[in-house]
C-alpha positions in Angstrom: 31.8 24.6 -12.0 29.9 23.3 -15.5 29.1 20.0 -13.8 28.2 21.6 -11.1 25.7 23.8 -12.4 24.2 21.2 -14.6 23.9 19.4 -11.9 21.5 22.1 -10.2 19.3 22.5 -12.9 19.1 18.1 -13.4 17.8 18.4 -9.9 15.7 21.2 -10.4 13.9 19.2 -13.0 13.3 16.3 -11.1 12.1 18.1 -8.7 9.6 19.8 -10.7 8.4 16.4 -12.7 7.8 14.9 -8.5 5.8 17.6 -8.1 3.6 16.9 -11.4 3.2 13.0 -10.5 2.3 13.5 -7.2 -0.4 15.5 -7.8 -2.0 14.2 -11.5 -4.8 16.4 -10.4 -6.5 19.9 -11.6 -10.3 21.3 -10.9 -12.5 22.8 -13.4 -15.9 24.1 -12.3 -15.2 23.2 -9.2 -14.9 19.6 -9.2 -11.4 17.5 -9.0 -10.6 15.8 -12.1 -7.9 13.1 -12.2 -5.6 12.6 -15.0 -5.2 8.7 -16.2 -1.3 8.1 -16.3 -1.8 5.7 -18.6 -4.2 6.6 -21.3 -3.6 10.8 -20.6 -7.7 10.6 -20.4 -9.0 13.1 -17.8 -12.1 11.7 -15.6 -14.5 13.5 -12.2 -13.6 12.4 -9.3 -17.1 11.9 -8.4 -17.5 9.4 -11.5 -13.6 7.6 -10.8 -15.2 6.9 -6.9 -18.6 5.4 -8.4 -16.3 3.2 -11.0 -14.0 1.6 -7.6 -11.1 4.3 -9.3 -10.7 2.8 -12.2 -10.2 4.6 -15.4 -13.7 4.1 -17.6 -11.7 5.0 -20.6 -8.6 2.2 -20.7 -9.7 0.0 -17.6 -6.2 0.9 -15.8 -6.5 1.1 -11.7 -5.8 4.4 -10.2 -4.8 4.0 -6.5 -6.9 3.3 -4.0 -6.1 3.8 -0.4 -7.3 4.8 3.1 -10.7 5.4 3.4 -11.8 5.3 0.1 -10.2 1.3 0.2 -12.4 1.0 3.6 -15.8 2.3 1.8 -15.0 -0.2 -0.9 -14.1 -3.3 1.2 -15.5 -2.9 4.4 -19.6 -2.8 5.6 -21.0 0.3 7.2 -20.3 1.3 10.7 -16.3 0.8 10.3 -14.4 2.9 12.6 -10.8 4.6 11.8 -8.4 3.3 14.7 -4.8 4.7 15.7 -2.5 3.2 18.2 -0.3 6.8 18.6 2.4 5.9 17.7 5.6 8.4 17.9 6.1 10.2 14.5 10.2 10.3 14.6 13.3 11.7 12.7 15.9 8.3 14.0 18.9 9.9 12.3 17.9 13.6 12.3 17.3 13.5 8.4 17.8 16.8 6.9 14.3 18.5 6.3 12.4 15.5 7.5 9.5 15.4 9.7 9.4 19.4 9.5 5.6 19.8 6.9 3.2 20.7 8.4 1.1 17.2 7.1 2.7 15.0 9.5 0.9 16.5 12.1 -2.3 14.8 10.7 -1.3 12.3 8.5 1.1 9.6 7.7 1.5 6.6 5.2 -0.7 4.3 6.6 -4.5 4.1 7.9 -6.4 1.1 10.0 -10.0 0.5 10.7 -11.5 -2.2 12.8 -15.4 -3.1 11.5 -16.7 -5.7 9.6 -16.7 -7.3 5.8 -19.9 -8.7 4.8 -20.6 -9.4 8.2 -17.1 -11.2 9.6 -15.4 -8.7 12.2 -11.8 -7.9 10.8 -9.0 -5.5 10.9 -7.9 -3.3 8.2 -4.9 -1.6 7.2 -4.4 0.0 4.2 -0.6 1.9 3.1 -1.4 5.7 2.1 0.4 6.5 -1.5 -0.2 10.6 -1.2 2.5 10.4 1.6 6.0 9.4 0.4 4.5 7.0 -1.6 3.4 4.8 1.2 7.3 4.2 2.8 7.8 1.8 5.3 9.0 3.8 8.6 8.9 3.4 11.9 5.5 4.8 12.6 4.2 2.6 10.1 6.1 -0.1 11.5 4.7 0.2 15.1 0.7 0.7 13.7 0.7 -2.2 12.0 2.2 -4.4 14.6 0.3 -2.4 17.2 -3.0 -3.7 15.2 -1.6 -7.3 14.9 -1.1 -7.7 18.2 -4.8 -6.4 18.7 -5.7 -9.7 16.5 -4.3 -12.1 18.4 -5.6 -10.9 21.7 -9.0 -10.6 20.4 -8.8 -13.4 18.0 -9.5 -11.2 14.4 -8.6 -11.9 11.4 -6.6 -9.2 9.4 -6.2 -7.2 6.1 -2.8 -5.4 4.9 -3.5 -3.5 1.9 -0.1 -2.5 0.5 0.8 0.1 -1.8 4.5 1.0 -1.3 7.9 2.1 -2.7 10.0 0.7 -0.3 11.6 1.2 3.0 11.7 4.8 4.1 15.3 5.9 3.2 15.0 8.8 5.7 14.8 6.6 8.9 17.5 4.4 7.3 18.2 0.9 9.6 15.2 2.1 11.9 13.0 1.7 8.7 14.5 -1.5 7.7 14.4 -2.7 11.1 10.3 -2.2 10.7 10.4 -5.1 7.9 11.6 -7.6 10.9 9.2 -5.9 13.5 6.2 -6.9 11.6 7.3 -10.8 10.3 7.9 -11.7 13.7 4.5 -10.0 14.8 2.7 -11.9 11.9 4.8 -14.6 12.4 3.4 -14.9 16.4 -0.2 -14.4 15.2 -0.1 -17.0 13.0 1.6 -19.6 15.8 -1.7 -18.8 17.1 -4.1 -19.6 14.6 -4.5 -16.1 13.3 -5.9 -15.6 9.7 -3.8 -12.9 7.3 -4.8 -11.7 4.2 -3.1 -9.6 1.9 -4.0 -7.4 -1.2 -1.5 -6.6 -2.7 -1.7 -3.2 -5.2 0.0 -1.2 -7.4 3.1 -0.7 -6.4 4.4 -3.0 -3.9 8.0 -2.5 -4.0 11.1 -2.8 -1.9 10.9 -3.8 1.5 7.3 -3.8 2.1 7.3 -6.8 -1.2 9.9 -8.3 0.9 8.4 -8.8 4.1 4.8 -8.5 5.4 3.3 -8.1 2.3 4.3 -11.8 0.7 3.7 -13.3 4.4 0.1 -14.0 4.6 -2.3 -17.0 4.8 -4.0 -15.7 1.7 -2.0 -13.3 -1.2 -4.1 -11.5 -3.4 -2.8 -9.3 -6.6 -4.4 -6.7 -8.3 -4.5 -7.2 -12.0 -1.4 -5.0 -13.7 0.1 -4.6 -9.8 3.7 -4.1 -10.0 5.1 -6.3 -7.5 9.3 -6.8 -6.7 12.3 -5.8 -4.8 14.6 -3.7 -6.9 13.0 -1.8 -9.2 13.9 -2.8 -13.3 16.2 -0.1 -14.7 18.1 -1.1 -11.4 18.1 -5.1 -12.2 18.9 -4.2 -15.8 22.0 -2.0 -15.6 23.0 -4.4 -13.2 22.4 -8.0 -14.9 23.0 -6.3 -18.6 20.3 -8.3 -19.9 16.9 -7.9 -21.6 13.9 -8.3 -18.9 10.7 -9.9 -20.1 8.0 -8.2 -20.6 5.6 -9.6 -18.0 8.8 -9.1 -14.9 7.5 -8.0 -11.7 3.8 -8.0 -12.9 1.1 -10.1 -11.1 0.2 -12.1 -13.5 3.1 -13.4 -14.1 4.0 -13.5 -10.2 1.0 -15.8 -9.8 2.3 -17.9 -12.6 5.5 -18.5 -10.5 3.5 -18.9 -7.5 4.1 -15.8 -5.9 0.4 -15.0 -5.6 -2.4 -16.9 -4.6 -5.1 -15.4 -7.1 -5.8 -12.2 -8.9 -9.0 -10.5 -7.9 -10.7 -7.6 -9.8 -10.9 -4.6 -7.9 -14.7 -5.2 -8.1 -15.2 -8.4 -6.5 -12.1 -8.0 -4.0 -15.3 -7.5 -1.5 -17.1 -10.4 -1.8 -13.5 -12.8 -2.3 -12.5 -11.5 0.9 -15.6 -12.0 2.6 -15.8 -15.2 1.4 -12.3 -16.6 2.7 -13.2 -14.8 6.9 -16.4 -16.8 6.5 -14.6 -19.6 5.9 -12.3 -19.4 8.7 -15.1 -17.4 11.1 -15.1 -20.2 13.8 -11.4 -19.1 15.0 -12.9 -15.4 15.3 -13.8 -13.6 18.3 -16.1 -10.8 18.5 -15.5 -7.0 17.8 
């Protein structure tokens, strides 16, 4: 009965500490102010979106998803696409698919427009819901937009941002990781152009999969990047991890990454490498 009852309040407690990191937010006078995880410095929302979201204090990246990734990356005139895909429970997960937010929102966003001038597809993984999981209505947008690409001949941009696989869709969400390769896979038979930006986090099955398949794979600086998270790989191999494991930098090193690109010249990189490769391109 003890154990029990300890056990209750160790999962009250996590409970209450998700709460906390998901929302490292408050408002004074009326304006949001974020919370820098890594320095505890507080900063305006307003002046984080003028800085690209990154903390003026200690230089650390706070994410940067959706639309506020598009307004960064992409020119003017971009338009936020949807393919409607179903929003499912596979395995009638307990408490799943029951807030009232999945009615308007889910973990990943797409936009079809241009980057300094070359026509491209966007999309970018959503951390505010369940920390960007790989699911099936994840799974069928983004291979709803690559299949766009190749019709149309675009080039396209997966942003990813992920924990993993979404543990409440079980094998349907696993199933997602093989959905997308082959789509990728098929675009690329046909000449189609795949960049991918990879930020902090890209975990799990999303590291595993689309997000390590394209043409061109770009790191944030600091990104960490990997399958299993550390304290897993470390109870299980028993061993001291270096310091640098599952970072970018040292991911590039090892040739997992193509380059690292400042969050401030990401733009200009990317619109570098479509112009290079604009005579494959149709029009938008």
């Amino acid at each position: 009965m003890r154990d029990l009852k300890n056990r209750k309040t160790l999962l009250g407690a996590i409970k209450n500490l998700s709460k906390i990191a998901k929302d490292f937010s408050t408002k004074k006078n009326n304006e949001k102010i974020l919370v820098c995880k890594k320095c505890g410095r507080a900063s305006r929302l307003e002046d984080l979106k003028k800085n690209l979201f990154i903390c003026p204090q200690c230089s650390s990246y706070f994410p940067l998803t959706g639309i506020d990734r598009f307004d960064m990356l992409m020119d003017k005139g971009y338009r936020l696409i949807n393919y409607n895909s179903k929003k499912i429970n596979p395995i009638n997960f307990p408490n799943y698919r029951n807030k009232e937010e999945d009615k308007s929102s889910e973990a990943v966003k797409i936009a079809r427009g241009k980057i300094l001038g070359s026509p491209v597809l966007v999309a970018s993984l959503i951390d505010t819901y369940m920390l960007g999981s790989l699911g099936t209505y994840v799974g069928e947008e983004i291979t709803n937009m690559i299949e766009e690409a190749e019709r149309k001949k675009l080039p396209i941009v997966i942003i990813s941002l992920s924990g993993g696989a979404r543990m409440q869709e079980g094998i349907f969400s696993l199933m997602q990781m093989a959905k997308i390769s082959s789509a990728i896979y098929s675009f690329g038979e046909k000449g189609g152009l795949y960049i991918s930006l990879l930020t902090n986090p890209t975990m799990g099955g999303v590291s595993a999969s689309f997000a390590a398949q394209g043409d061109y794979n770009i790191g944030e600086p600091g990104a960490l990047i990997g399958f299993a998270g550390q304290r897993v790989i470390k109870e299980t191999l028993r061993e001291k991890i270096p310091e640098n494991f599952q970072k970018a930098e040292n991911l590039e090193n090892f040739g997992f990454l193509d380059m690292i690109v400042e969050r401030k010249n990401q733009r200009e990189m990317i619109g570098k490498i479509l112009r290079m490769h604009r005579r494959k391109y149709g029009r938008l």
